[in-house]
MDAnalysis code that builds the backbone (N, CA, C; Angstrom):
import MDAnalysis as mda
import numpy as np

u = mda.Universe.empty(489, n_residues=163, atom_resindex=np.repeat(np.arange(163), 3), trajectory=True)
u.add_TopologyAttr("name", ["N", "CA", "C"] * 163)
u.add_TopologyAttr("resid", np.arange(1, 164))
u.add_TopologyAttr("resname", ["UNK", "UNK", "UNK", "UNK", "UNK", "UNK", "UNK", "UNK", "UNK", "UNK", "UNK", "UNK", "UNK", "UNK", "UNK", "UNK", "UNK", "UNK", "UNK", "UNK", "UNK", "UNK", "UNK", "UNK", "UNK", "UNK", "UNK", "UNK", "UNK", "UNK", "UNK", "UNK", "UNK", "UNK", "UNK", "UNK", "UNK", "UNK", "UNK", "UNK", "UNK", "UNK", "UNK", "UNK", "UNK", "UNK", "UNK", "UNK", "UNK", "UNK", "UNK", "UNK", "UNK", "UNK", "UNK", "UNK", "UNK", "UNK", "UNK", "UNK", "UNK", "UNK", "UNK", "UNK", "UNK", "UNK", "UNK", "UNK", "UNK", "UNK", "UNK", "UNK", "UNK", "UNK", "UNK", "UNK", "UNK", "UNK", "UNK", "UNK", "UNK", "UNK", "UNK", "UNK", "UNK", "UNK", "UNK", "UNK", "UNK", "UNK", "UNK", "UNK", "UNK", "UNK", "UNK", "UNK", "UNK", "UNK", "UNK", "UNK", "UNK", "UNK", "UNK", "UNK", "UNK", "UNK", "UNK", "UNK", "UNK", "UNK", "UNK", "UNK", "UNK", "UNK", "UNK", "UNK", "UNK", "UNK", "UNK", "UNK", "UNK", "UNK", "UNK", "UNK", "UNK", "UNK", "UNK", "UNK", "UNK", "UNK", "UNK", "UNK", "UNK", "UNK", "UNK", "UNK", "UNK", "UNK", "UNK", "UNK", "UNK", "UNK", "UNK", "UNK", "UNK", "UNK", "UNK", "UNK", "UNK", "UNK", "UNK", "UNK", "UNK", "UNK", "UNK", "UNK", "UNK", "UNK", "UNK", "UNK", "UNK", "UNK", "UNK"])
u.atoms.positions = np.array([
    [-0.430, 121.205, -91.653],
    [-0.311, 121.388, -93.088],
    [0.576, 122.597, -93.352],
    [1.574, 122.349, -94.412],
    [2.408, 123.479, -94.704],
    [1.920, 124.035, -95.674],
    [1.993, 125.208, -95.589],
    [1.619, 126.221, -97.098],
    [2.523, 126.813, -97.874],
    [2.730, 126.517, -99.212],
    [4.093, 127.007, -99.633],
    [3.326, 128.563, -100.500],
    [1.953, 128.314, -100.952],
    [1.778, 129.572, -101.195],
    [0.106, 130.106, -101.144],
    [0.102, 130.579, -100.640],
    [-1.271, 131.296, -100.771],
    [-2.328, 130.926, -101.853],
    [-1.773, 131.039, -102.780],
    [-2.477, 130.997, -104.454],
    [-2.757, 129.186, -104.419],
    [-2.268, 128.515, -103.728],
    [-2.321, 126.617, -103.548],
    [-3.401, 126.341, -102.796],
    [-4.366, 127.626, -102.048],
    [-5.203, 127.165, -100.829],
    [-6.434, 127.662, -101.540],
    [-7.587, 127.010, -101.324],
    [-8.634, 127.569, -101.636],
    [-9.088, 127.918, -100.230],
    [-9.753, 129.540, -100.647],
    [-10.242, 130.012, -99.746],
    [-11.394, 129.460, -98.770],
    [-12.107, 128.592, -99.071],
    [-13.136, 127.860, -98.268],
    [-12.085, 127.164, -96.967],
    [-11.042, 127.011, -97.547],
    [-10.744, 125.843, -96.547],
    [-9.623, 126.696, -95.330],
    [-9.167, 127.828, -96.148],
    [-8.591, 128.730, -95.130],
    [-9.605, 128.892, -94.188],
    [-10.923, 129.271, -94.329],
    [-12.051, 129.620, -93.926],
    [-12.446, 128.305, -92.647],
    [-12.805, 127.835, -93.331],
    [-13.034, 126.094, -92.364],
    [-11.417, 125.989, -91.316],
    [-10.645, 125.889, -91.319],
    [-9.763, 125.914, -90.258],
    [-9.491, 126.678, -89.557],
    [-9.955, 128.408, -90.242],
    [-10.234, 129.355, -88.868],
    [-11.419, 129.029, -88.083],
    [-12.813, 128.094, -88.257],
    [-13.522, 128.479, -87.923],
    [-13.145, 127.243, -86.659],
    [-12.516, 125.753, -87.477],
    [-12.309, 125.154, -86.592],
    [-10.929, 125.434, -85.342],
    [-9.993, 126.209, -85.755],
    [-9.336, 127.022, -84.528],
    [-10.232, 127.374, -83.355],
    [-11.255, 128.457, -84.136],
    [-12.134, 129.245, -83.119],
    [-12.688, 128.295, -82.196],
    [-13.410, 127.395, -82.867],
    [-13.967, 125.881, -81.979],
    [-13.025, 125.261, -80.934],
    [-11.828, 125.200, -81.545],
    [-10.950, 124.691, -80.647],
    [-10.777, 125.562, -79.655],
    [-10.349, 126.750, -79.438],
    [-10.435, 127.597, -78.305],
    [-11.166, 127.783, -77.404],
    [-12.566, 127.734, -78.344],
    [-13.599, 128.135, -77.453],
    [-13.524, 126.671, -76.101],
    [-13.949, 125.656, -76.764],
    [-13.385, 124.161, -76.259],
    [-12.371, 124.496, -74.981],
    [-11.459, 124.887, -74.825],
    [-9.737, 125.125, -73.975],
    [-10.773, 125.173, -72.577],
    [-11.456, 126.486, -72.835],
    [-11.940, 126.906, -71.817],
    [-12.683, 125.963, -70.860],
    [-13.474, 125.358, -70.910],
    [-14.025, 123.538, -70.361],
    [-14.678, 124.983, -69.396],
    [-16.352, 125.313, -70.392],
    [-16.420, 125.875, -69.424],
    [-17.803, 126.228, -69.929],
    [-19.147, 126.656, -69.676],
    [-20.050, 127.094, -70.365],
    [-19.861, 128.176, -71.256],
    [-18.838, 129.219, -71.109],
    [-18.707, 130.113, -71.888],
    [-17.800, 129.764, -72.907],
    [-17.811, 130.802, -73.847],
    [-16.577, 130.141, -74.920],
    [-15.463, 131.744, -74.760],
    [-14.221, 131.475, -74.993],
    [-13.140, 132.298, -74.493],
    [-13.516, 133.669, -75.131],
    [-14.049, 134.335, -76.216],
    [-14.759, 135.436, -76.367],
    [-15.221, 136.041, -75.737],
    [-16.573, 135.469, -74.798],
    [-17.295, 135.669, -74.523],
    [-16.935, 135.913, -72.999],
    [-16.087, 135.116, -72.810],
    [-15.343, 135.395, -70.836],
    [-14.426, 136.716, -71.404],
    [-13.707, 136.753, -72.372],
    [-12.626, 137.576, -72.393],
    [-13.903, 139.244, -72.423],
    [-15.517, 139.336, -72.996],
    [-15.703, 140.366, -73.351],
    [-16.024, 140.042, -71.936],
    [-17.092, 139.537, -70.919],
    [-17.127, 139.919, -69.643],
    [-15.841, 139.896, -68.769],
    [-14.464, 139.882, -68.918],
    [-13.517, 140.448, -68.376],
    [-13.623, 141.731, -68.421],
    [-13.597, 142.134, -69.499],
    [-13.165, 143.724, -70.038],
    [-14.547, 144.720, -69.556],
    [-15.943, 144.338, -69.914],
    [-17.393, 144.691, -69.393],
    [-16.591, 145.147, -67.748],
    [-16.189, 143.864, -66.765],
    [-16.032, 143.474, -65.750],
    [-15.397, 144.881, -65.546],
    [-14.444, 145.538, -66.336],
    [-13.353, 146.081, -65.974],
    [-13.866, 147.456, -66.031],
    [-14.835, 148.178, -66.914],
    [-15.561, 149.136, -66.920],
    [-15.326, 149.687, -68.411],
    [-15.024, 148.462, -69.252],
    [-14.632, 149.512, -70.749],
    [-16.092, 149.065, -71.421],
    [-16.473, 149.925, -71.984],
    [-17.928, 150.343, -72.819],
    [-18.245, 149.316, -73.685],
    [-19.332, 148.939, -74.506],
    [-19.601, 147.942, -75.741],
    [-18.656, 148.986, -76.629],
    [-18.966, 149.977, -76.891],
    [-18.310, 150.275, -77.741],
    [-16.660, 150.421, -77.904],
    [-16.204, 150.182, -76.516],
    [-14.744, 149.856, -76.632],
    [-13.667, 148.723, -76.161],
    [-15.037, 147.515, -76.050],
    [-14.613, 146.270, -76.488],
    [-14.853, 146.019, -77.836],
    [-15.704, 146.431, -78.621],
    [-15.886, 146.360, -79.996],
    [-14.732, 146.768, -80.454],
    [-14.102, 147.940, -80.449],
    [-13.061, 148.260, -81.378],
    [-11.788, 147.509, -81.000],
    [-11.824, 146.914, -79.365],
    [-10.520, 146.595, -79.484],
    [-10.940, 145.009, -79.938],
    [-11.677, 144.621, -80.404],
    [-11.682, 143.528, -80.690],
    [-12.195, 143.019, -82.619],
    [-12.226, 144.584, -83.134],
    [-12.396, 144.259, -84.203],
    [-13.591, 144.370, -85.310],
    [-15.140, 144.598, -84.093],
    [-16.375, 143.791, -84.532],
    [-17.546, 145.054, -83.924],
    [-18.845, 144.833, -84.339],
    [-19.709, 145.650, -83.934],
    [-20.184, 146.272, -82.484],
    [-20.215, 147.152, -82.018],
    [-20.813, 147.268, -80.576],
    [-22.346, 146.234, -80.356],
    [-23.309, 145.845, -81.100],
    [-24.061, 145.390, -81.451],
    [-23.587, 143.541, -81.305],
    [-22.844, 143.659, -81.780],
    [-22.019, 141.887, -81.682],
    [-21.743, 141.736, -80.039],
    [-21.135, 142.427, -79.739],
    [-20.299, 142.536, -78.134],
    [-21.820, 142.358, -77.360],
    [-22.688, 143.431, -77.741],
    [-23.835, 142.892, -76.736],
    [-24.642, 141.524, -77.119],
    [-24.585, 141.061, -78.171],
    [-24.751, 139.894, -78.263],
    [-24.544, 139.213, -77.634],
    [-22.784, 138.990, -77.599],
    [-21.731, 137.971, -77.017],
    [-22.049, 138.398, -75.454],
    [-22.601, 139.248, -74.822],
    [-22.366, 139.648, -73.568],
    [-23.607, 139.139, -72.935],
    [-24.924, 139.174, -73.501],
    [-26.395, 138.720, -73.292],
    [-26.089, 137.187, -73.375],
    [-25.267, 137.102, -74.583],
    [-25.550, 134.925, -74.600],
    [-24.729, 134.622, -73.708],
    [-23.592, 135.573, -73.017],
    [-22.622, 134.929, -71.972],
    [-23.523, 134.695, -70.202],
    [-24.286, 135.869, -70.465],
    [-25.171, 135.740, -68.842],
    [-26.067, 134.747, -68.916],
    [-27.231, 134.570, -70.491],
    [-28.211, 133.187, -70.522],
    [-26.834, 132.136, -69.825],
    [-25.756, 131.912, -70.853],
    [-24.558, 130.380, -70.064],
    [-24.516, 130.816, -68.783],
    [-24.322, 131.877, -68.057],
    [-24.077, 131.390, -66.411],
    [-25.039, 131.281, -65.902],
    [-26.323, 131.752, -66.248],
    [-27.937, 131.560, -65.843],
    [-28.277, 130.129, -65.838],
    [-27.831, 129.586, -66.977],
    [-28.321, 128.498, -67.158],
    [-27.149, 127.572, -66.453],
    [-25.675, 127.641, -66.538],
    [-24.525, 126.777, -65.390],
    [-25.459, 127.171, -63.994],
    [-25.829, 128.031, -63.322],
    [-26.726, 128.580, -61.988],
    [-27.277, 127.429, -61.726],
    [-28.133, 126.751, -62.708],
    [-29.842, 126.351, -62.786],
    [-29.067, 124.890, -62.702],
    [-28.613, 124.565, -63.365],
    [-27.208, 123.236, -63.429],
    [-27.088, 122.791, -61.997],
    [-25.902, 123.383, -61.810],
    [-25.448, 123.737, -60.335],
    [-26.544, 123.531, -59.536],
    [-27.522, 123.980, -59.326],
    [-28.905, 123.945, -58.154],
    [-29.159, 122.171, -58.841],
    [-29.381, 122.142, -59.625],
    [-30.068, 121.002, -59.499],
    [-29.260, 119.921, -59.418],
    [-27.938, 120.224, -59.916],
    [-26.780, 118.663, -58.801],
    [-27.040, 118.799, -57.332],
    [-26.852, 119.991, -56.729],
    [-27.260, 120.090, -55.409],
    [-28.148, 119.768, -54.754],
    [-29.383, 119.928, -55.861],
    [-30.816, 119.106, -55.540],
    [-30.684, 117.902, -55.206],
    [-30.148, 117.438, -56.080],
    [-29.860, 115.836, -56.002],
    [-28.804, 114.984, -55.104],
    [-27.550, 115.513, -55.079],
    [-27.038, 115.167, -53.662],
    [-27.617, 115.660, -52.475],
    [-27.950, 116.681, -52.823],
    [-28.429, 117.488, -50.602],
    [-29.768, 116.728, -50.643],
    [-30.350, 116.401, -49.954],
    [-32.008, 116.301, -49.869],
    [-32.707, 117.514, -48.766],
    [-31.914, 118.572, -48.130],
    [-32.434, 119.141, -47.574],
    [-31.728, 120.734, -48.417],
    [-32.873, 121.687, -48.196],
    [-32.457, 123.429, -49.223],
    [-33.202, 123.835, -48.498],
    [-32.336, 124.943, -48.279],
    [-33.535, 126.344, -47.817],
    [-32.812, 127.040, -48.028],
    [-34.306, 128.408, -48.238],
    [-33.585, 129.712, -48.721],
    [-32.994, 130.206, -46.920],
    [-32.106, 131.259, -47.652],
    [-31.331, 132.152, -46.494],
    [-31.587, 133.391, -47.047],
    [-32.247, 134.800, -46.126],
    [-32.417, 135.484, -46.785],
    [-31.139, 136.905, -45.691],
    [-31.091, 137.744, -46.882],
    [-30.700, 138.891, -46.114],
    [-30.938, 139.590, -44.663],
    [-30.025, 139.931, -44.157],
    [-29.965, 139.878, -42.947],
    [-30.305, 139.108, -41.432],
    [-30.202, 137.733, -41.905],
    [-30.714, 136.499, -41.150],
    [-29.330, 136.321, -40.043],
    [-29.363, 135.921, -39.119],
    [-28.321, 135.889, -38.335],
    [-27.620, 134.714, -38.571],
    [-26.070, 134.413, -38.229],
    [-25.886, 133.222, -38.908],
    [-25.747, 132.000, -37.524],
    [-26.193, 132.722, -36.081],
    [-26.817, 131.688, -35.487],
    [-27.941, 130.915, -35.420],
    [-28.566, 131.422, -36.167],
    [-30.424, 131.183, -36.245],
    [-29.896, 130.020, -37.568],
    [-29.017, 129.688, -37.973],
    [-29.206, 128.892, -39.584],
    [-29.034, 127.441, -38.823],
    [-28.422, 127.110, -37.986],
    [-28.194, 125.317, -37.366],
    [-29.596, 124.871, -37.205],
    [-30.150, 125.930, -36.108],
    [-31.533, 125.263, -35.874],
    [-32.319, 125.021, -37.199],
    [-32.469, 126.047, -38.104],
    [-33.450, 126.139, -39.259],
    [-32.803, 124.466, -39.941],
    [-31.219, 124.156, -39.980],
    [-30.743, 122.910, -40.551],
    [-31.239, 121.939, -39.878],
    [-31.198, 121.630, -38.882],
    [-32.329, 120.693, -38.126],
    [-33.592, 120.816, -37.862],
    [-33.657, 121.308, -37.511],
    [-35.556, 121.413, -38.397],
    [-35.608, 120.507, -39.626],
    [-34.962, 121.058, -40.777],
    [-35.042, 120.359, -41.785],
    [-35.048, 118.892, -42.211],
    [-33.819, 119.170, -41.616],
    [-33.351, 117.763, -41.239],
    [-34.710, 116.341, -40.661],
    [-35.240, 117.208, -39.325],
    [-35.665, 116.049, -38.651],
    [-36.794, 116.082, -39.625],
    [-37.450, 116.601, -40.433],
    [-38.832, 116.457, -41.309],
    [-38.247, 115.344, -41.984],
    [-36.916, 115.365, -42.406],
    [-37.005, 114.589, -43.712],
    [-36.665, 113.379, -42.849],
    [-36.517, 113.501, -41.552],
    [-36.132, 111.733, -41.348],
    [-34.523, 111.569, -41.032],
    [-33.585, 112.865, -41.171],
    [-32.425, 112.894, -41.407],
    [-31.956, 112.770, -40.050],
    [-30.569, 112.473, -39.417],
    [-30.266, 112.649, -38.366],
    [-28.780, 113.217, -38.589],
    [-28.792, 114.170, -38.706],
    [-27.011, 115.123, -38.892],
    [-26.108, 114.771, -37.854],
    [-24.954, 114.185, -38.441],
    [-24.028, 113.775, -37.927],
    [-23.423, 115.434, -37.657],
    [-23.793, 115.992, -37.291],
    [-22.856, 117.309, -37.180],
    [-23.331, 118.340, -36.184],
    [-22.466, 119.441, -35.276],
    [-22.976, 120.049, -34.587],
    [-23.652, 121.319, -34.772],
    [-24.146, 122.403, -34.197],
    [-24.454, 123.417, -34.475],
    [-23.036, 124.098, -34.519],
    [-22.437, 124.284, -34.151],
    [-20.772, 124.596, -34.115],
    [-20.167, 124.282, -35.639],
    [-20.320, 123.040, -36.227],
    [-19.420, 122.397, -37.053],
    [-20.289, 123.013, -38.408],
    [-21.872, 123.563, -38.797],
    [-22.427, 124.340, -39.395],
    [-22.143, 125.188, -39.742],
    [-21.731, 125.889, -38.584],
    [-21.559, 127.370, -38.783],
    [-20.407, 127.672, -39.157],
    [-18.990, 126.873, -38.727],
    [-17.880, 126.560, -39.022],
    [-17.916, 126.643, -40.894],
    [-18.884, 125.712, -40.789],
    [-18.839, 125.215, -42.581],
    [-19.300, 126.539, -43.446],
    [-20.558, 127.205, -42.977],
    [-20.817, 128.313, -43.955],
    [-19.999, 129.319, -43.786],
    [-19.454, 129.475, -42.639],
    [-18.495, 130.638, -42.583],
    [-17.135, 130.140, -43.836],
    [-16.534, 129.031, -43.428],
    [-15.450, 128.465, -44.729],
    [-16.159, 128.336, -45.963],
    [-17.324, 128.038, -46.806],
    [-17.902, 127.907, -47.581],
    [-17.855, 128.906, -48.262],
    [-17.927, 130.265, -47.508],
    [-18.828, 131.573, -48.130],
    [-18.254, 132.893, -47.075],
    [-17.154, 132.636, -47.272],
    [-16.654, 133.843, -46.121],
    [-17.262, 135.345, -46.085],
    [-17.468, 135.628, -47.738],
    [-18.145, 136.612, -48.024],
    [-19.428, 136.903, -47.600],
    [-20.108, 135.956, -47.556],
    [-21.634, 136.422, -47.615],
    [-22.016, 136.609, -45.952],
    [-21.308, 136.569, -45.262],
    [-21.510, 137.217, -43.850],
    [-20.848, 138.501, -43.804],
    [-21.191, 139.354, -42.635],
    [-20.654, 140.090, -41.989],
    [-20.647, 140.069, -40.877],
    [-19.510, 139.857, -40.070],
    [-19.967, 139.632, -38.602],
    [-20.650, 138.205, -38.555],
    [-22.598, 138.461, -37.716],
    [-22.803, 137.167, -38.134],
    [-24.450, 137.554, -39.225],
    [-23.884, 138.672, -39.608],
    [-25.379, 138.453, -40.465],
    [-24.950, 138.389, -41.703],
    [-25.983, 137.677, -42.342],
    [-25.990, 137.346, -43.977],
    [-25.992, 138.163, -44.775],
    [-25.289, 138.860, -45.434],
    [-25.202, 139.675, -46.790],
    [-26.148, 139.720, -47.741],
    [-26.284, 138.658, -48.314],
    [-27.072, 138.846, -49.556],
    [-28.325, 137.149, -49.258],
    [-29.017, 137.248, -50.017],
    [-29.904, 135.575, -50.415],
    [-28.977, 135.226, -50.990],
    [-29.177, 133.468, -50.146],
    [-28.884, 132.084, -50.819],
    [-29.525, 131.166, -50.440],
    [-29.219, 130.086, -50.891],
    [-29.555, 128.987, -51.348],
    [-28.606, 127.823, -50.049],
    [-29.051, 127.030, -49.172],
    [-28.246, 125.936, -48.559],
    [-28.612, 124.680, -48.765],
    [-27.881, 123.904, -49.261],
    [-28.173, 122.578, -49.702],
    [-27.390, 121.735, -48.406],
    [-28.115, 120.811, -47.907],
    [-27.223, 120.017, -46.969],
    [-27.156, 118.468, -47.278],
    [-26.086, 117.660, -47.594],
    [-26.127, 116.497, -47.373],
    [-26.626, 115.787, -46.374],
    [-26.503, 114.174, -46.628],
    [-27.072, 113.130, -45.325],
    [-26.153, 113.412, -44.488],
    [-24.883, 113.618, -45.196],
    [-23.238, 113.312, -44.347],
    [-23.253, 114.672, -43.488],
    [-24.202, 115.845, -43.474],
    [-24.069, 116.973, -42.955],
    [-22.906, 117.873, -43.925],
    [-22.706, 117.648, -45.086],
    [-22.189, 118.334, -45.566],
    [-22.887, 119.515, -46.371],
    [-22.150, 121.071, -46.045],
    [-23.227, 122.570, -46.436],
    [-22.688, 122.442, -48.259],
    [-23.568, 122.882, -49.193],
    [-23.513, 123.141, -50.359],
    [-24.300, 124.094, -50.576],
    [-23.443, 125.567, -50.401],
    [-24.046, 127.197, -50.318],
    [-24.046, 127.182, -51.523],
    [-25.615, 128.024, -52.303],
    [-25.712, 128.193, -53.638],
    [-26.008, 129.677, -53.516],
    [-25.557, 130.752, -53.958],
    [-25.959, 132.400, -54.038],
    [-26.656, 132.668, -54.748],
    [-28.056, 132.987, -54.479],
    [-29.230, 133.095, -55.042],
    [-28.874, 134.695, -56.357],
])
């Protein structure tokens, strides 16, 4: 729509197409968060204050923690998502906890495995292979960094979830 003058638009509707812009943006992102809300945990991310994402963005320090609390419930809740597709393709999970060795995890996968009836097409080798490519981070050496979550397919395929 072209605007030839200001004084031709009623303000409601200026109003309604910013709000549907905003919608549209938020939308771009194809993502639980809406682009606000990633852009204020960028900046959080980066070490600048509520109060100086607020100003550079216009709006209350009070708003920003808003937008910053409803952005962690969306990845809390994408988390909870995520686990439970995994639920549903893997039929086998176990926790992995801190400082677990990451030779001790094949056997714990078979174990699992043979309860449920499973027979893993895969070796203890080709496991360890996988969480190391999966999750390069969460080892050191061969011990585990932090808790997670291992989901394993029938096909022996690893689906690492970080607790």
């Amino acid at each position: 729509m072209r605007l030839s003058s200001c004084a031709s638009v009623k303000p409601g509707k200026i109003l309604a197409e910013s709000i549907r812009g905003e919608i549209e943006a938020q939308k771009s992102l194809d993502s639980f968060l809406t682009k606000r809300q990633f852009e204020v945990l960028q900046l959080r991310h980066q070490g600048y204050t509520l109060q100086k994402v607020a100003d550079r963005f216009g709006t209350s320090r009070s708003n920003i923690c808003w937008l910053e609390k409803d952005a962690h419930r969306n990845i809390e809740r994408a988390k909870r998502t995520l686990q439970q597709w995994m639920g549903m393709r893997a039929p086998i999970s176990l926790k992995v906890e801190t400082g677990m060795d990451i030779f001790d995890l094949p056997e714990m996968i078979f174990r699992a495995a043979d309860k449920k009836g499973i027979d893993l097409p895969v070796t203890s080798l080709d496991i360890i292979i996988q969480l190391s490519q999966e999750s390069p981070r969460l080892f050191t050496d061969r011990v585990v960094e932090r808790d997670a979550e291992i989901f394993v397919t029938r096909d022996g395929e690893i689906l690492l979830c970080r607790v």
